[in-house]
N, C-alpha and C positions, 0 to 999 in steps of 0.2 A: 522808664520801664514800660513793656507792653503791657497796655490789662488782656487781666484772664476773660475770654468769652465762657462765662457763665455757665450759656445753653448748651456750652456743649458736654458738658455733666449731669446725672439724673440727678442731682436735689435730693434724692431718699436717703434720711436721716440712716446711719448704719443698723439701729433697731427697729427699721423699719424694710431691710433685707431679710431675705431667707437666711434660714439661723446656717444654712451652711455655707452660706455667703460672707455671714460676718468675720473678719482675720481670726480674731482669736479664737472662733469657737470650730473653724475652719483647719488652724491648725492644730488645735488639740486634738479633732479628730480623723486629721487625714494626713499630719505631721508638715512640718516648717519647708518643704522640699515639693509641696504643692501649690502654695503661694504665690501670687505674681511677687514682682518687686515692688509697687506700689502698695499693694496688703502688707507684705513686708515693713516699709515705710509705716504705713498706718498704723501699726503694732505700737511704732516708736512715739510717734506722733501722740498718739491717746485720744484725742481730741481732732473735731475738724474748726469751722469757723462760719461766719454768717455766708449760708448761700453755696457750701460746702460741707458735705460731710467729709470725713477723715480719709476716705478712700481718695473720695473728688482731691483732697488736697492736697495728697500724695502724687498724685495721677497729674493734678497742676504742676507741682514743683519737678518730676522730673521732666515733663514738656516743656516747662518753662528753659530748662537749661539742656534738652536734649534727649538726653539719654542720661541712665545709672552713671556711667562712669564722667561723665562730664560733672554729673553731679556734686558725687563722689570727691571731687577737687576746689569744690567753693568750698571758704571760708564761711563760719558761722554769720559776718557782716554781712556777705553777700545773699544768703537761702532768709535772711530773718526780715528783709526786703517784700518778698514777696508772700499776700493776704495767707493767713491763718497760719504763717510759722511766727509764730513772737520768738525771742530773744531766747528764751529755755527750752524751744524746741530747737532753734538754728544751733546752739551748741551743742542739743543732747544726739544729734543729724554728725556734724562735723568731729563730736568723740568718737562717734559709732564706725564712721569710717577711718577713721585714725587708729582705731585698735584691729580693725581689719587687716592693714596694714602691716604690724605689728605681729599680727597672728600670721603673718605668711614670714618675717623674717625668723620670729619663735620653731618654725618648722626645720629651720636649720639646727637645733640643737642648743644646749646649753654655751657648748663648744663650740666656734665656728675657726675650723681650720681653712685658709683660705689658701689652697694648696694647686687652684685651679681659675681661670678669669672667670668661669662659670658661679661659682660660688661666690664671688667675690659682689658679682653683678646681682646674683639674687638674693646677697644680701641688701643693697642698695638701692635695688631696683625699686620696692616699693614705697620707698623716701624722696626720689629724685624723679618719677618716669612723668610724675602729674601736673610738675612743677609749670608755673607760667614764666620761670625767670631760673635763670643759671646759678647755681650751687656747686662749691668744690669741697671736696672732703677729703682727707687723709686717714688710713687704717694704721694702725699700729702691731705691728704684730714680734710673736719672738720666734726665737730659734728655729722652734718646731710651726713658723706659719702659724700660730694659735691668735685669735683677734685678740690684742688688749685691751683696745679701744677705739675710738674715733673721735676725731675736731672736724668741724667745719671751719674750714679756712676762711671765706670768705663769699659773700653772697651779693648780684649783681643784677644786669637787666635780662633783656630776653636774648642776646647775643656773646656775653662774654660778664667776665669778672674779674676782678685784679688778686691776682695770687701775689705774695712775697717770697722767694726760697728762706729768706733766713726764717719768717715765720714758721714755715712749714719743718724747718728744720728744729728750732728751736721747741716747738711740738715735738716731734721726733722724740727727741732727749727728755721731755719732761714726761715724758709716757714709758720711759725706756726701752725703745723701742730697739728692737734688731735690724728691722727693715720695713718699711713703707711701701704703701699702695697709696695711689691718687685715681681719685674719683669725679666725673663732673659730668652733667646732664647738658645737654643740648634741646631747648625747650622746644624747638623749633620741628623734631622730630626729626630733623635730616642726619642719619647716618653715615657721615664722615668725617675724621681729623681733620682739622684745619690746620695751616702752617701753626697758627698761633698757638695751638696746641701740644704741633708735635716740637716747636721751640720753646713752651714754657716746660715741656715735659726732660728736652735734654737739660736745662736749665738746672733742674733741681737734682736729676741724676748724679749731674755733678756736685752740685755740694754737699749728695747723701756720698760718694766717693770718699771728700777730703774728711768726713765725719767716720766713714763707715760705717753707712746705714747707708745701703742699698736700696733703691728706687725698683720696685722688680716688675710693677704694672703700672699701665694708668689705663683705667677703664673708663669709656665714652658709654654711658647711658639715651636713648633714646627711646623715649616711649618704652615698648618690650621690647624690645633689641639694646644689644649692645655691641661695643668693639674693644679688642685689646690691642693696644698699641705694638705691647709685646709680642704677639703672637703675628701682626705683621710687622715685625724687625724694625719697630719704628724708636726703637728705645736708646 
């Protein structure tokens, strides 16, 4: 791992900033929406470490991995790596962004009727778009489109994953489903079906056929984008 260049942070202990400098006293008085990201961070942090105050160490760890949203997608093993995140701060980092997550598919409603690829995508999208490696999921849904549920079928490298149809099928039935949506992220960020995709997707259409359960999308996730197979007649 690189080391951090030090000097390129001021060293001033955060009680030793102007009080309207400091995150917390910063946001209590000019509210959470003034904040960089790094004070932000700091907030969670609590604590900075030798040769870093709290801010510096924030301001390191998202350099270190780029920007917010890259950050955003390590793992607690990966941020607890790097000086003055220990081990209770790299989880309390990786909850915080996993509920974030969380709060954007929450936004959908209690109910999520998935009556649209639109929907379908943004409910998934914030599970699948960060991913370093390919994830397929199956929705369950009934009569009225209403979500019952979801499985993960199966998880793989940065190019592909091995689906089953009877598993996916056999899901289906134990969810009692009406009808089915498949789901799978392209880590890669490139935006289009592959053969292999648009063959494992008639694949299963047909054995939602001889079941009757219906196959009605399969949504390609990328980064913020996405594609419905359906809606280009690829089903």
């Amino acid at each position: 791992m690189e080391e951090f260049e030090l000097h390129r942070f001021n060293g001033r202990s955060v009680r030793e900033m102007p009080v309207d400098e400091q995150p917390r006293e910063k946001l209590l008085t000019y509210g959470a929406e003034t904040l960089s990201e790094a004070e932000l961070i700091a907030i969670m942090l609590r604590t900075g470490s030798k040769g870093l105050n709290v801010v510096d160490t924030a301001r390191a760890l998202i350099s270190h991995f780029g920007n917010l949203r890259q950050l955003s997608k390590q793992s607690w093993q990966s941020m607890k790596i790097i000086p003055g995140i220990a081990k209770v701060k790299a989880i309390t980092l990786e909850s915080v962004f996993e509920l974030s997550r969380r709060v954007q598919v929450a936004s959908l409603g209690d109910e999520v009727i998935m009556i649209t690829p639109e929907i379908a995508a943004a409910y998934f999208m914030p599970k699948l778009r960060d991913l370093s490696h390919e994830e397929f999921y199956v929705a369950f849904l009934n009569n009225s489109k209403r979500l019952l549920g979801i499985k993960k079928i199966s998880s793989g490298g940065s190019t592909s994953t091995i689906v089953e149809p009877a598993e996916v099928m056999r899901q289906a039935i134990l969810n009692q489903a009406n009808s089915i949506i498949l789901v799978h992220n392209h880590p890669s960020g490139y935006l289009k079906e592959s053969k292999a995709d648009i063959m494992l997707t008639k694949r299963l259409a047909e054995s939602g056929k001889l079941l009757n359960i219906p196959v009605i999308d399969h949504i390609i996730i990328a980064g913020n984008d996405f594609i419905s197979l359906k809606s280009k007649n690829l089903m």
